[in-house]
Residue, then its C-alpha position, 0 to 999 in steps of 0.5 A: x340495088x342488085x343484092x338482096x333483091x330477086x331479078x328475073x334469072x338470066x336462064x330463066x327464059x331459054x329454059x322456060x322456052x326450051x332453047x337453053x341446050x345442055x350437053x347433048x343437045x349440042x351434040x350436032x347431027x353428024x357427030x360420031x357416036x361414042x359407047x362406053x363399055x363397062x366391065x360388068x365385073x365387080x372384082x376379077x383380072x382381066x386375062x385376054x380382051x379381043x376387040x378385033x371383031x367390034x373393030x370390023x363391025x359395019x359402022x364403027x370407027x375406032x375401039x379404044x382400050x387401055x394401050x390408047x391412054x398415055x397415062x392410065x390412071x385418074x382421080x379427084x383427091x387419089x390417083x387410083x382409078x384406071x381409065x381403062x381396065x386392060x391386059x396392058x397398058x402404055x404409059x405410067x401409072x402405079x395402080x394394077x389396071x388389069x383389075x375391075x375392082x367394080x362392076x361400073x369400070x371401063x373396058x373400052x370405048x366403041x365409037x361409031x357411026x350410029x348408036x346401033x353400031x356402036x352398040x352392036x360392036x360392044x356387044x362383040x367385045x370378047x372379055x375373059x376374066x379370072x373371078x376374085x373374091x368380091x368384098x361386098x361390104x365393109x364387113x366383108x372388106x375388113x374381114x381377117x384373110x380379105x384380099x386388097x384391093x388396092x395392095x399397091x397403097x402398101x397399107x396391108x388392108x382395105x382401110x386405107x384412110x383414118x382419121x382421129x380426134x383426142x381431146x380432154x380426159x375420156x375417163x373425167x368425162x364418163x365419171x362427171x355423166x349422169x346419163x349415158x346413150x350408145x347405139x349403132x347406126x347404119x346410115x344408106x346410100x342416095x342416088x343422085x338422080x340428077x335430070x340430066x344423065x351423063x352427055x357430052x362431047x369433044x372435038x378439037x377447036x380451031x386453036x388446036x385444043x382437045x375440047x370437051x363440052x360437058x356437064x360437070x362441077x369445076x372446069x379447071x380440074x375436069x381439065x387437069x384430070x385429062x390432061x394428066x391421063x393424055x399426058x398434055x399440057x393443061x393449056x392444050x386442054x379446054x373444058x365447058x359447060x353448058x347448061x346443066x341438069x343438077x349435080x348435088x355432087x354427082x358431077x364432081x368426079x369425072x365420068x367421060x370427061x377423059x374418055x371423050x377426050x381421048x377419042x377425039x384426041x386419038x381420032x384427030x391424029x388418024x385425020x379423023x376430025x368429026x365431034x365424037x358424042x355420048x349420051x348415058x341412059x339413065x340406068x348407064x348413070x345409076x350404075x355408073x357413078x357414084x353415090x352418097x356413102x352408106x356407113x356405119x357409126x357407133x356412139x356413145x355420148x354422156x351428158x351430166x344432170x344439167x344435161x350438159x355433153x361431158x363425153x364423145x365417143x365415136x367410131x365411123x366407117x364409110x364404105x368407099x366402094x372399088x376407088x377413093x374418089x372424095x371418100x378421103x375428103x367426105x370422110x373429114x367431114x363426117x368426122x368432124x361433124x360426130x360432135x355435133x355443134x355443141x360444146x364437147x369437152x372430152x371426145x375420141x372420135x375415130x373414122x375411116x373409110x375402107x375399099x369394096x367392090x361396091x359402088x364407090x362413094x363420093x360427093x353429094x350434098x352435105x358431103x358427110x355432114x348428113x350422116x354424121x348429123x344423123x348421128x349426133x342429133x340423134x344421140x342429143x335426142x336420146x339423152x334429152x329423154x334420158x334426163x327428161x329435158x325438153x329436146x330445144x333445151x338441151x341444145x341450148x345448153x350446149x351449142x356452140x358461141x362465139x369464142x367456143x373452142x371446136x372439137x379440134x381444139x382451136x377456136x370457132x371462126x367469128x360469127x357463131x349463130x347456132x343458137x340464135x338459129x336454134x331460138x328462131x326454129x323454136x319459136x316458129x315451130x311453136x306457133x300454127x302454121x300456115x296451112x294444114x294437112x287438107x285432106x286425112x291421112x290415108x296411105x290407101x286411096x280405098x282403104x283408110x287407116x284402122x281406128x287408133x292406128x295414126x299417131x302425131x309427132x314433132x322433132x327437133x335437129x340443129x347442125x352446122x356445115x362448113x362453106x368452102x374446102x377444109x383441112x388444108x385443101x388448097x382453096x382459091x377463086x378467081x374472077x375478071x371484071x372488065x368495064x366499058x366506056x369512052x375515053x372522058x366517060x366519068x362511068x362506064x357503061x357496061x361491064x363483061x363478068x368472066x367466071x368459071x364457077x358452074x351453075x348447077x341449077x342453083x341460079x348461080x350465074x344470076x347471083x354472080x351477076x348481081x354482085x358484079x352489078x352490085x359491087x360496080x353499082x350498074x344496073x344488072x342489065x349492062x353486065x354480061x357473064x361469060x362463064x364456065x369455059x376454061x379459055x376465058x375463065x380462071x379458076x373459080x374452083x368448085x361449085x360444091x361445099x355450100x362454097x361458091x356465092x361466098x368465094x365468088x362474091x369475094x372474088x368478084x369484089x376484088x375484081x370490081x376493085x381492081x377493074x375500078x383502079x383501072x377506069x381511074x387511071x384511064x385505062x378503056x376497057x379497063x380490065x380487073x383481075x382478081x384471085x381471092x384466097x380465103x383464110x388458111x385451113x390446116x390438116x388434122x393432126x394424125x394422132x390428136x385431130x387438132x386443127x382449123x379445119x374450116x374459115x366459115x360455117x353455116x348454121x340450121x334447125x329444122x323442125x318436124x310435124x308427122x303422121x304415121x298409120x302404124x298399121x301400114x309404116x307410112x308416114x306423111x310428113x306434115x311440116x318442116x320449119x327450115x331455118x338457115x342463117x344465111x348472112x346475107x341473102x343476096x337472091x332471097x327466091x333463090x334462097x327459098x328455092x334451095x331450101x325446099x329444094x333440099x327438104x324435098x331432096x332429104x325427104x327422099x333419102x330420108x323416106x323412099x330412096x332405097x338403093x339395093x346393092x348385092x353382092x357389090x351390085x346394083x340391084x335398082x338401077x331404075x327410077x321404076x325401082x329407085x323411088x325420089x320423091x314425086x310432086x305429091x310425095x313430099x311434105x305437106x308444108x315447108x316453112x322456110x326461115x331465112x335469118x340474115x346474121x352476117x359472117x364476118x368475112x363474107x361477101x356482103x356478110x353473106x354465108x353458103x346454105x345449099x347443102x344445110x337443108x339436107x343436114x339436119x332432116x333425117x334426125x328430126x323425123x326420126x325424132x319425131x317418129x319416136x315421139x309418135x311412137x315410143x321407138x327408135x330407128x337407128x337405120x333409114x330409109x323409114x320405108x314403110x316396110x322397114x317402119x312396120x317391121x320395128x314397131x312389130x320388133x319393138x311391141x309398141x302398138 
């Protein structure tokens, strides 16, 4: 049987040998070279821009500017970027483009012959700008006098999205409390620090389609994306993806998906019909697209002596930067995640996100449930001290069940396992674990820690995270089956799978191979994918919101279905179509929050064992106990390797990854100064757990969990670096300056 079992992945050797190509290197020897030109202005109007003489420089082909864009104007969820900041512009758009609202938006695309020249020719760009006042922060954003920064909204401020959850009788709830926590906390941005930088390239194919070959997260809205801008019809648009580098969200909005193909588009009406290529450098990506949200959330939370939660409340901020991206939607989530998953009777939950100039945020893995986690585990812990119950019993008192009523007031999905999640952690937790720390804890290789500075701690984090799309957005999956065989064939003998949905990395492809075979009941080897290419594949949506294994799965069955029904009427090939569409999902109500909000969840805990030299603020994580109620673990390696994969990915947030941005610049836009966890960075020991509680409406009973173990981290070691310490940190990243400065704060030796 092909699901549950762990067959070789099917890029496994083209990437071992070297021969898998991602997007630059399909770029071919003689393809134009394209530039992309930045403002380098965080807030200031563009006066005049002259390009007449990188339009001379030897070598260059062709400058584009805003004028080159039929419609200039993008976005994933809002429309309120420009392609190109300009004087003018061709086109209809509603959103002022003589602006640069942040230092990272485009003024021009050079393209040439050589990278020299276009480099060269950008350096001739002449640029002249009126400076604005620069909104560095929220703060600064929603400080009385900010200017707008997007007036054209007609909201009048810069917070331009809220959201609101009222539920039960606040005043009931903070009388029935016998312990009561508050604080405020600041939660960072992350790089996504993908290894494969931006690259790509168009070219228009032999059909006449303008074709972008790139790394991304949805075909399907990468192409309506351009479409919209070069004013097309979609099925004059064709977007693939080729092998790609990691995304974790990164690649979810677009970066020069337009802009390439606007090139070769514009390029082809001159008689200009060479590829045109680009390649960012690494500090061209880090400065260039966005990054997890940095925020900041208060919290209140009371619970009675039972220890049981009688009252939530909360206010979030999320700093978008210059331009919405998914702030909208990440900013649903880490609304909804501020209850934690427990039972809450009485909430008031408010969240917004608030325009900068700053760095826009946008999807990464969690897409807010991390910081909202952050939050509410770490309130849970609080009063789990305040009232002198033991951290896993709290959360048994509280966790949310089958039937529970969630904090918009409408029922859980079927299928709750939080805390039979909670249980399985616990008791791993308990027992020694498989290996231990081997060498003593020394931050300095020829300076070991003073006599009584190292302390031991262990902490303790539960969440829950929604698979798939949420409040209403339209959710869909779409795949075709199609089987062969001769006419008097009783099977047939292979099968063609065409799927668009992106593997990131995550071996995805390999899983949607296996549940064809599966659900065909041939052996993997005779089923050959063909994926990611909008020519041949239909929507799958995208490969984000721990969705795409369940909505693929679900997909896929329909389509083996379909496909089935043919080959038994006599059709050779037989061709199955399948579009699969999930239960409804709603909005939140503006006043009250009350909704379905998702159709599935996913559940973890996780467990942390550290060591902390509180002479220096170093700590060294010795073990995390990661536990995951992954319905149906269709590849169990795969599963394994995401969890370590996002425990180390956490482990950076959580620890060294500390991005610096000032005055809405970024100030660390190397891997030299922007520190992700190396091979001996890490934790000493993962543990993951993988429990098999089936959803209910999952594929084979399976649930997503790519993005959960990033949920939960960061409460469970500051949980735990209070338990070595006494003390609090309600801010990461627990570099070791920032620790040794609030023990030093705190007085605790």
């Amino acid at each position: 049987m092909s699901v549950g079992g762990t067959p070789r992945r099917i890029d496994s050797e083209g990437k071992v040998t070297g021969v898998t190509e991602y997007p630059a290197d399909r770029i071919p020897p003689d393809a134009l070279v394209a530039k992309v030109v930045f403002t380098n202005q965080a807030h200031a109007r563009l006066t005049s821009l002259d390009v007449r003489a990188a339009e001379v420089t030897p070598g260059v082909v062709a400058v584009f500017t805003a004028p080159d864009v039929p419609v200039n104007v993008y976005g994933l969820t809002l429309p309120d970027q420009p392609v190109f900041v300009g004087t003018s512009h061709t086109g209809r758009t509603d959103v002022p483009c003589d602006v640069s609202r942040w230092e990272a938006d485009h003024l021009a695309l050079v393209v040439a012959e050589t990278a020299h020249a276009a480099d060269q020719a950008a350096a001739a760009i002449v640029a002249t700008w009126e400076p604005l006042p620069v909104l560095g922060d929220i703060d600064e954003a929603m400080a009385p006098g900010a200017p707008l920064l997007h007036p054209e909204n007609g909201l009048g401020h810069n917070v331009y999205t809220t959201y609101n959850i009222r539920k039960g009788d606040m005043a009931a709830g903070w009388a029935a409390a016998a312990a009561v926590v508050e604080a405020t906390y600041e939660v960072p941005y992350q790089e996504h620090a993908y290894l494969q930088p931006e690259a790509g390239m168009a070219y228009i194919d032999d059909h006449g389609r303008v074709t972008v070959e790139i790394a991304g997260q949805w075909t399907h809205e990468d192409r309506e994306q351009i479409a919209h801008a070069l004013d097309l019809p979609e099925d004059e648009i064709r977007v693939i993806y080729p092998a790609i580098g990691g995304a974790f969200g990164g690649r979810e909005d677009t970066s020069l998906q337009i802009v390439l193909a606007l090139a070769a588009w514009r390029l082809h009406q001159r008689g200009e019909h060479r590829p045109v290529g680009c390649v960012w450098s690494r500090e061209e990506s880090i400065v260039g697209h966005h990054k997890r949200h940095r925020g900041r959330i208060q919290a209140r939370w009371g619970a009675d002596a039972e220890g049981r939660i009688t009252a939530v409340e909360s206010e979030a901020w999320l700093d978008a930067g210059g331009y919405n991206y998914t702030s909208n939607k990440v900013l649903g989530n880490l609304h909804l995640g501020q209850g934690g998953p427990y039972e809450v009777p009485n909430a008031q939950v408010t969240s917004h996100a608030v325009y900068t100039n700053a760095v826009p945020g946008g999807a990464f893995r969690g897409f807010g449930g991390p910081q909202s986690a952050y939050v509410a585990e770490c309130q849970m812990n609080k009063l789990a001290e305040a009232l002198g119950l033991d951290p896993v019993e709290i959360r048994r008192r509280n966790v949310l069940r089958d039937g529970s009523i969630g904090i918009t007031q409408t029922p859980m999905p079927d299928g709750v396992t939080i805390a039979q999640v909670v249980e399985a952690c616990a008791a791993a937790a308990s027992t020694p674990p498989p290996a231990s720390p081997s060498e003593p804890f020394t931050p300095f290789a020829t300076l070991g820690p003073a006599a009584g500075d190292l302390r031991r701690g262990r902490g303790f984090a539960c969440a829950f995270k929604n698979v798939g799309f949420s409040f209403g957005f339209p959710e869909r999956c779409e795949a075709e089956i199609v089987l062969h065989g001769a006419v008097g064939d009783d099977a047939p003998h292979g099968a063609d799978l065409f799927h668009a949905g992106a593997d990131v990395g995550q071996g995805a492809h390999t899983v949607f191979t296996q549940m064809a075979a599966e659900a065909l009941g041939l052996p993997i080897e005779r089923v050959h994918g063909h994926f990611s290419d909008t020519a041949i594949t239909g929507d799958s949506g995208s490969a984000s919101a721990s969705r795409l294994t369940w909505m693929a799965g679900n997909a896929i069955l329909g389509a083996a279905e379909e496909a089935d029904k043919a080959w038994r009427n006599g059709d050779r090939p037989a061709v199955g179509k399948f579009r699969y569409v999930p239960p409804p999902t709603e909005a939140l109500d503006p006043e009250t929050g009350v909704c379905t909000p998702n159709f599935s969840y996913g559940y973890v805990a996780q467990a942390v064992e550290l060591t902390v030299d509180t002479g220096t603020g170093h700590i060294r994580v010795d073990r995390v106990v990661s536990t995951h109620d992954v319905g149906r673990a269709i590849n169990p390696d795969l599963v394994v390797a995401q969890i370590e994969g996002g425990v180390v990915q956490a482990h950076g947030y959580v620890l060294s990854e500390d991005l610096q941005v000032r005055d809405a610049r970024i100030q660390t836009p190397r891997l030299s100064t922007y520190l992700i966890p190396g091979i001996g960075d890490g934790p000493t020991v993962i543990e993951p757990l993988i429990l098999e509680l089936a959803d209910p409406i999952g594929p084979w009973g399976a649930r997503g969990m790519a993005e959960m173990p990033m949920m939960t981290y960061a409460p469970a070691v500051v949980a735990a670096l209070h338990d070595a310490t006494g003390v609090w940190f309600d801010a990461f990243p627990l570099t070791p300056s920032r620790v040794l400065a609030r023990l030093n704060e705190s007085g605790r030796p």
